[in-house]
C-alpha positions, 0 to 999 in steps of 0.5 A, spaced: 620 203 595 621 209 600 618 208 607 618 215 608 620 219 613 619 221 621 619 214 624 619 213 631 619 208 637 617 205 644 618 200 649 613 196 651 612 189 654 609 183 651 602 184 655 603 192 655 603 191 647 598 186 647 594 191 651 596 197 646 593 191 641 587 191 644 586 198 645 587 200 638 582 196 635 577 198 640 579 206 638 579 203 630 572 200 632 569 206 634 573 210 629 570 205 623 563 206 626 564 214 625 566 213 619 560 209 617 556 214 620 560 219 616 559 215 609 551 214 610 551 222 611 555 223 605 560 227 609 566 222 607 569 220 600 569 211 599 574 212 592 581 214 591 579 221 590 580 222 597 586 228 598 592 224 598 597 224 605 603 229 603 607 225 607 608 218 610 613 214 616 614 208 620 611 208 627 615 203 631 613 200 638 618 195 641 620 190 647 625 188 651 626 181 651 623 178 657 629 173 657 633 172 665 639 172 662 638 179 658 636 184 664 643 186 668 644 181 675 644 185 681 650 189 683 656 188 678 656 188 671 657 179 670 656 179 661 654 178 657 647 180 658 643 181 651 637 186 652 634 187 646 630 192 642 625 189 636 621 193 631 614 189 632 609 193 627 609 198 622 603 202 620 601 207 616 603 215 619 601 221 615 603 227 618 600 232 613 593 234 615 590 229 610 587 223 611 590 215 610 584 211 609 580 209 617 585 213 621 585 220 620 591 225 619 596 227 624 599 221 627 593 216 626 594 209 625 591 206 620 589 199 621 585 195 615 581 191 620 577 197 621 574 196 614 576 190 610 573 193 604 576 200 604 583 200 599 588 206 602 591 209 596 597 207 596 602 213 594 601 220 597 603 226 593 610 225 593 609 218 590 612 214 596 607 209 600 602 209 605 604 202 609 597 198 612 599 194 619 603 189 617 608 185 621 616 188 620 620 185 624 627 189 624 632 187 630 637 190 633 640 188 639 646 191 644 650 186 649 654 189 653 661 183 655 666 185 661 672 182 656 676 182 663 670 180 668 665 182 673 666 186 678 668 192 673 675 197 674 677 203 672 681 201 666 678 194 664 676 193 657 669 191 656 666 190 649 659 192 646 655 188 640 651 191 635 646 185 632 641 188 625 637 184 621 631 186 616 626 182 614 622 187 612 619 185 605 621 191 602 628 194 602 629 200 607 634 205 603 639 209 605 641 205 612 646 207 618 647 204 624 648 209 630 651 208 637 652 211 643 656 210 648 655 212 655 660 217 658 663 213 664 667 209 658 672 211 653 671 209 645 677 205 643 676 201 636 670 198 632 669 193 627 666 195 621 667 201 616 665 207 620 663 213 617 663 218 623 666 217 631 662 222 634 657 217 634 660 212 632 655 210 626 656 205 620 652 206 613 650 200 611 647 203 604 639 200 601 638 194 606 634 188 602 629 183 606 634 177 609 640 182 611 644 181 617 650 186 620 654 186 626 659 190 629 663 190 635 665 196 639 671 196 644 671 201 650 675 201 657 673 204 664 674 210 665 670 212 672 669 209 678 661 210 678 655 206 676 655 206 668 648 210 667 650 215 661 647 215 654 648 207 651 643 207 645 644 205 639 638 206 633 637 204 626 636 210 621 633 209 615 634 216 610 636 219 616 630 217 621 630 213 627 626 206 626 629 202 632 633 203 638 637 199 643 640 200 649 644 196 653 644 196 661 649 200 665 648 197 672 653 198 679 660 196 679 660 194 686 665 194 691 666 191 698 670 194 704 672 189 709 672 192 716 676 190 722 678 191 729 685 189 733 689 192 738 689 191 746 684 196 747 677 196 745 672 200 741 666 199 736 667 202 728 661 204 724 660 201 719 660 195 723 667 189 723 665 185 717 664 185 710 660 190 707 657 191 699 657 199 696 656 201 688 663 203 686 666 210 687 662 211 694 664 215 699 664 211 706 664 215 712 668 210 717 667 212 725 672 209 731 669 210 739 674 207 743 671 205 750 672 208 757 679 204 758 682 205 751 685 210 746 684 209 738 691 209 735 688 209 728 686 206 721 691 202 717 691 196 711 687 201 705 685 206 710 692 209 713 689 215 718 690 217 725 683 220 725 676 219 726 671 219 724 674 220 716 671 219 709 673 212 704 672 213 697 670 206 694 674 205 688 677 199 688 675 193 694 678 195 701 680 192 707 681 197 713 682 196 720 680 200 726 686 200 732 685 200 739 690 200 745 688 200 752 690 207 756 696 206 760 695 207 767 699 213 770 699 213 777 707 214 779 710 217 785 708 224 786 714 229 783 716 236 782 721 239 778 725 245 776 726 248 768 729 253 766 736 258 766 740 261 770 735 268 768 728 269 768 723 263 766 716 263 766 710 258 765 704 258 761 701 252 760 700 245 761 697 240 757 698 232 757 697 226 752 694 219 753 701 216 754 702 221 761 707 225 758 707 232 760 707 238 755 709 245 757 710 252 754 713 259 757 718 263 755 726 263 758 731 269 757 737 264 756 738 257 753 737 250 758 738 243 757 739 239 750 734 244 746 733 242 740 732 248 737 737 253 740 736 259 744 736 266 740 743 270 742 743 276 745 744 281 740 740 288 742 740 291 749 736 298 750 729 300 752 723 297 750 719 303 747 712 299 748 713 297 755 719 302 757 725 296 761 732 294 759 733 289 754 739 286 758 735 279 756 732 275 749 726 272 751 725 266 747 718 261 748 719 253 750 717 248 750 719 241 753 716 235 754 717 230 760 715 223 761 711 220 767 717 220 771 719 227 770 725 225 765 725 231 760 725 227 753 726 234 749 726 241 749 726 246 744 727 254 743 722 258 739 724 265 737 728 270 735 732 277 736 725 280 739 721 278 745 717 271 745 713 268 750 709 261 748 702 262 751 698 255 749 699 249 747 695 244 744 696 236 741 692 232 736 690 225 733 697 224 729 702 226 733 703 234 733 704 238 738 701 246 737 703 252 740 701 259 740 703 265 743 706 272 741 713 275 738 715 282 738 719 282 732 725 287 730 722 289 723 727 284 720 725 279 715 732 275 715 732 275 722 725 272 723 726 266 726 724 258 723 722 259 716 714 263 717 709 261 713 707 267 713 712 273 716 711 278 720 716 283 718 713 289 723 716 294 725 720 295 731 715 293 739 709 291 734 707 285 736 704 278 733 701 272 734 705 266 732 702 258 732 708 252 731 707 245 730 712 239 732 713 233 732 710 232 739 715 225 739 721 229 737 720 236 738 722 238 731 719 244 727 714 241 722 712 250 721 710 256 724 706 261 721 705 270 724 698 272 726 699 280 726 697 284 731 696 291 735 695 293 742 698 298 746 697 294 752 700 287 754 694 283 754 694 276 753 697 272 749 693 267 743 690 261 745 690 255 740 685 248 739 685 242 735 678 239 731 678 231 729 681 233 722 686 236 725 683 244 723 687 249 728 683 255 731 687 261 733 684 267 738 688 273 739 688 279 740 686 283 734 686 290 730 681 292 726 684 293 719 686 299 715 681 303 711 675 300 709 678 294 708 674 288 712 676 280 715 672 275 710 668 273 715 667 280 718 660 279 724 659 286 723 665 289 725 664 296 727 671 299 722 669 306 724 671 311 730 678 311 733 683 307 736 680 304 742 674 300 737 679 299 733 681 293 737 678 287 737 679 279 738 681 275 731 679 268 731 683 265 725 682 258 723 688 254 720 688 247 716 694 242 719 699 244 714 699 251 716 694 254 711 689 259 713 681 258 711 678 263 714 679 269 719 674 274 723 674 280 727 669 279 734 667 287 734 667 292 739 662 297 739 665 304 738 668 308 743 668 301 748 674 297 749 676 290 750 681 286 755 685 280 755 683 274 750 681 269 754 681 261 751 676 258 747 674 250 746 670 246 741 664 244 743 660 236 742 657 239 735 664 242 732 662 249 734 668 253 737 666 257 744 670 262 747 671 267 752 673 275 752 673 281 756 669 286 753 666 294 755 660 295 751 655 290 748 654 287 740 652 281 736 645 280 740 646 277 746 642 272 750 644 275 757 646 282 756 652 287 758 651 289 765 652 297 763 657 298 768 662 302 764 667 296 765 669 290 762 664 284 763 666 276 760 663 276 753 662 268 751 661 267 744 659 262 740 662 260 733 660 256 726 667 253 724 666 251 717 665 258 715 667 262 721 659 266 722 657 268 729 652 264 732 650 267 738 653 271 744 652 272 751 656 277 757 657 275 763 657 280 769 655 286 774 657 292 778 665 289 777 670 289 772 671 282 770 677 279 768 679 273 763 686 273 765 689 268 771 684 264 773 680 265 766 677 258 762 673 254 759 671 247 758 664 243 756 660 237 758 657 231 754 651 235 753 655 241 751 653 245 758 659 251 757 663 252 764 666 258 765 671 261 771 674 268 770 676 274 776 672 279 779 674 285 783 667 285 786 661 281 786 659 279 780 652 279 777 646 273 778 645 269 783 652 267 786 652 261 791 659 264 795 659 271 793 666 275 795 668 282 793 675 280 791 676 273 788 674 268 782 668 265 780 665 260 776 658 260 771 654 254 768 651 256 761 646 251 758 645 253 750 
């Protein structure tokens, strides 16, 4: 006998079935006291000449078992667990647009205790039944068994059981088992005779009343994650679906272990302990050492010099924070002289948290136990651009001194042309930035260190340059050119360092050739002639050297910028920087003056890509200047400080106003 086609299922609890129970004979109550009324006005036929229903199935309503041992234990996958899906009814199903018996067409069920006394017919016009509510008990059930234990890894094997048994008085043809394994595991064999991989299926042929089968179905681990994808297996009788069971995914949980040592102190989020996550979490660990401290860095499964960094939970892990206690630099006070025989000059300063002291600028001839060597002397003649004897190779220095003023190394960066090292910087993991500028010959072969990029200009063109070393040993990690043009000698770049190790370059810019725009262009004017052609490019570095994005500040038509001034990072990783600019842009938040002259642009940028925020200008009736005693510095608040030049009073409100000198501005943004 053919049950027919179009079976269907649903999982329901034991009351919520018992609720269904009750709801349907009420229906079928009210559905039988109609089709009482409908006998007594003649409207319904009592005898099989009723319209046959053209065609019949299976509805099958299942429950999950309510056992403790079936449902998934919190947190890892601890199998076996047995969730179990069981057809619990059978009724009559017509899906033609004839009646079967009390219930109607399109979907009804037919449920004989409406009218004890109403025979169905007992075949539709295909020749197969129509079954009447009759308990038929086919099961099957899905256990999951982590073969190598709980908690689950990438890489374990787990094994999935299929159990189908058929009581059903009749036999149920054409049968195929069919499963489904979810995504976050990969299908390794299976018991059984298979007709199909893709899914995995078993035909079991004509079932008789009493049959049992079971397969076992291998798998290993292949993701990290919750294991939450498609895990259903149903059984299909002539290629429709009478019951299903799903086997439960659940967390593959994870612990981290946290730690604090060292001389120092601080505090770590999450806190020192043990902690649980799903597998495959990202953690995001944060070290704040106290007043008297330094973080060192994270080590055991966690090695990083950085804070705050991000852990991706894939195995159990134990991470330890490292703090140390500042050292205290008091020694005697010191001067000291560095430099050749020729002319040097000094740039900048910068010290770390261990009282050594870092100095760049340039020199015209080799001194001390360089590292790297001083570039010879190789071209003498006059400079076009700045129109002196080339009697003298400027290379850029950098050396370092511990706290008793002992020079621990020095080294020359440079080669044939004329360089000079601005600006340094220094971050988390032990490298030392410096930025500044070459004049190069137009030689590649002759460029010096190994550039990332080269600059390959032609003769008295200028370009930026940023270098790391190893702030321990003065070594060359990399350098890399930022090109750019000037008729002028401006300053040179400044260079800053995030808590990632990020690297942000201002220098001195030029607007590109044609109609060619930086991918972050802030609305640069490209048009008109030479003088808006200059602006302030600001580029953004990766550790290794790799540029991320790069941006033009503008400079309105017919207006002229000045020195590049510094720049600094803010409390939020925003990026605040000064320049001299003559005309405004942007929407400022304090106009320009309007004097002709240059005011001090200060100008916020989002690091992540690069986007203006917002824009300011600071003057009066004066021409202010970045260079000399320009900087810049904010407080915890992100309050913004600026110093600059001036040759006459500046704009506002001055608490000590002076026609030639410099001045200091509080910004509150």
């Amino acid at each position: 006998m053919n049950p027919g086609s179009g079976f269907y299922e649903r999982i329901l609890t034991h009351s919520q079935i018992m609720l269904r129970r009750q709801k349907m004979k009420m229906q079928n109550r009210i559905v039988h006291v109609l089709f009482v009324l409908a006998l007594l006005l003649g409207l319904t036929p009592l005898t099989g000449n009723a319209p046959r229903a053209q065609a019949a199935a299976l509805s099958v309503m299942m429950a999950e078992t309510d056992e403790p041992s079936s449902r998934p234990a919190p947190g890892a996958l601890r199998g076996p667990q047995s969730p179990t899906a069981t057809l619990t009814n059978l009724h009559g199903v017509s899906f033609g647009d004839n009646p079967v018996g009390a219930g109607g067409w399109d979907g009804q069920l037919y449920d004989p205790s409406c009218d004890p006394t109403y025979t169905p017919s007992q075949a539709n016009s295909g020749g197969n039944p129509v079954y009447p509510d009759t308990p038929g008990p086919i099961q099957l059930n899905k256990t999951l068994e982590d073969v190598n234990g709980a908690p689950l890894e990438r890489g374990d094997t787990v094994r999935y059981t299929l159990e189908f048994n058929s009581s059903y008085p009749d036999v149920l043809p054409a049968v195929t088992i069919s499963d489904t394994l979810p995504a976050e595991v990969t299908f390794v064999t299976a018991t059984g005779v298979l007709s199909s991989v893709t899914p995995l299926s078993w035909y079991l042929g004509d079932v008789v009343s009493g049959t049992t089968w079971s397969a076992v179905i291998t798998a290993t681990v292949n993701n990290d994650a919750l294991i939450v994808g498609d895990n259903t297996a149903q059984v299909l009788v002539n290629g429709d679906t009478t019951t299903q069971a799903i086997a439960p995914g659940g967390p593959v949980e994870r612990t981290l272990t946290l730690h604090t040592t060292g001389t120092g102190s601080g505090s770590i989020s999450p806190t020192v302990g043990v902690h649980s996550y799903p597998g495959g979490s990202v953690v995001t660990l944060t070290a704040t050492p106290s007043s008297t401290s330094n973080f060192v860095g994270w080590s055991g499964d966690l090695i990083y010099p950085w804070s705050p960094v991000t852990l991706t939970l894939d195995s159990d892990k134990t991470v330890t924070a490292t703090f140390d206690l500042k050292p205290v630099c008091s020694p005697e006070p010191w001067h000291v002289f560095l430099g050749s025989s020729g002319e040097d000059q000094l740039y900048d300063m910068i010290t770390d948290d261990f009282c050594n002291v870092y100095v760049t600028g340039f020199s015209d001839n080799t001194w001390g136990n360089p590292v790297r060597a001083h570039a010879p002397i190789t071209n003498t003649g006059v400079d076009p651009m700045y129109n002196h004897w080339l009697d003298a190779n400027y290379d850029a220095f950098v050396a370092k001194l511990d706290a008793n003023h002992n020079v621990v190394w020095n080294t020359f960066l440079g080669g044939i042309g004329y360089d000079q090292g601005y600006n340094l910087a220094l971050d988390n993991a032990g490298h030392l930035y410096v930025a500044g500028q070459s004049h190069s010959q137009g030689d590649c072969a002759a460029e010096w260190g190994d550039p990332l990029v080269p600059s390959c200009s032609y003769y008295g063109e200028r370009a930026g340059f940023v270098a790391q070393l190893d702030a321990a040993t003065g070594a060359l990690n990399w350098n890399t050119f930022i090109k750019f043009n000037s008729s002028s000698n401006q300053r040179g770049p400044d260079v800053q360092v995030d808590a990632e190790g990020n690297i942000y370059v201002l220098v001195e810019g030029s607007g590109p050739d044609g109609d060619e725009a930086y991918p972050v262009d802030n609305d640069y004017d490209y048009s008109g002639g030479a003088w808006n052609t200059q602006g302030q490019q600001i580029v953004k570095l990766d550790s290794n050297g790799a540029q991320l994005w790069s941006t033009l500040i503008s400079y309105p038509q017919g207006s002229f910028g000045g020195d590049t001034g510094n720049c600094v990072l803010d409390g939020a990783g925003h990026l605040v920087c000064t320049v001299q600019n003559s005309a405004t842009w942007g929407t400022p938040i304090r106009p320009y003056s309007g004097d002709a002259l240059c005011d001090i642009a200060v100008f916020q940028l989002n690091t992540a890509d690069g986007t203006l925020v917002w824009n300011t200008f600071l003057g009066g009736l004066a021409l202010e200047m970045t260079r000399g005693v320009s900087s810049i510095s904010v407080d915890a608040d992100d309050n913004v400080y600026i110093t600059a030049s001036s040759i006459r009073v500046s704009g506002g409100a001055p608490v000590d106003p002076a026609e030639l000198g410099a001045w200091v501005a509080k910004l509150d943004v």
